[in-house]
C-alpha positions in Angstrom: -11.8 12.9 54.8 -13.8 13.3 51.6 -11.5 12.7 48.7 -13.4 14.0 45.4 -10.6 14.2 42.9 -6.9 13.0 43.0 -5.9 13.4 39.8 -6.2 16.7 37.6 -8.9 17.0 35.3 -6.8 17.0 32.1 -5.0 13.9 33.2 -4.6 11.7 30.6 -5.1 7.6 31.8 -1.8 5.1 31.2 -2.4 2.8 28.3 -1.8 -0.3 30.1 -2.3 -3.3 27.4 -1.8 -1.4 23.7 -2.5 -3.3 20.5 -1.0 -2.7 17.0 -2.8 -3.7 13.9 -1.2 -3.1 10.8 -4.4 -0.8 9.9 -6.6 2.1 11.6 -9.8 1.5 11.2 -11.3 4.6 12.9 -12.7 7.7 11.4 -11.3 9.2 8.3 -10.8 12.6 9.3 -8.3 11.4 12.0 -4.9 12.4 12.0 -2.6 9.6 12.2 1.8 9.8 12.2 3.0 6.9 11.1 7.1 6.8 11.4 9.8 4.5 9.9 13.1 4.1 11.2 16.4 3.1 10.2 17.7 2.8 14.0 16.4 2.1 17.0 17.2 4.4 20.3 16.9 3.6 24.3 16.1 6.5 25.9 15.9 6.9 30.0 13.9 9.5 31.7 14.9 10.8 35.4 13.0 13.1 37.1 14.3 14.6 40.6 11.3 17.1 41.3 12.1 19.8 38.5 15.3 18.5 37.2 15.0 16.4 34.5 18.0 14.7 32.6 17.4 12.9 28.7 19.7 11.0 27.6 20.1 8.7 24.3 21.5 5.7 24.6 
């Protein structure tokens, strides 16, 4: 078996060890969100091949 590609070309890599700094210091022309909140949420994600169920906790 000659395995070339498992994953789909557009598939985007997990972000496994993320760091927050309190500023960006990339290019200026980038566009950043930047969100404040007033509550916190838990949210849980199922997926049973096609049927998905979101829920806020």
């Amino acid at each position: 078996m000659n395995v070339r590609q498992v994953i789909p070309r557009d598939a985007i890599p997990s972000v496994d060890d993320p760091t927050f700094t309190e500023t960006y210091d990339g290019p200026d022309d980038d566009e950043v969100i930047s969100l404040t909140v007033d509550r916190l949420f838990a949210f849980a994600w199922r997926d049973d091949h096609g049927t998905d169920a979101f829920y806020v906790g």
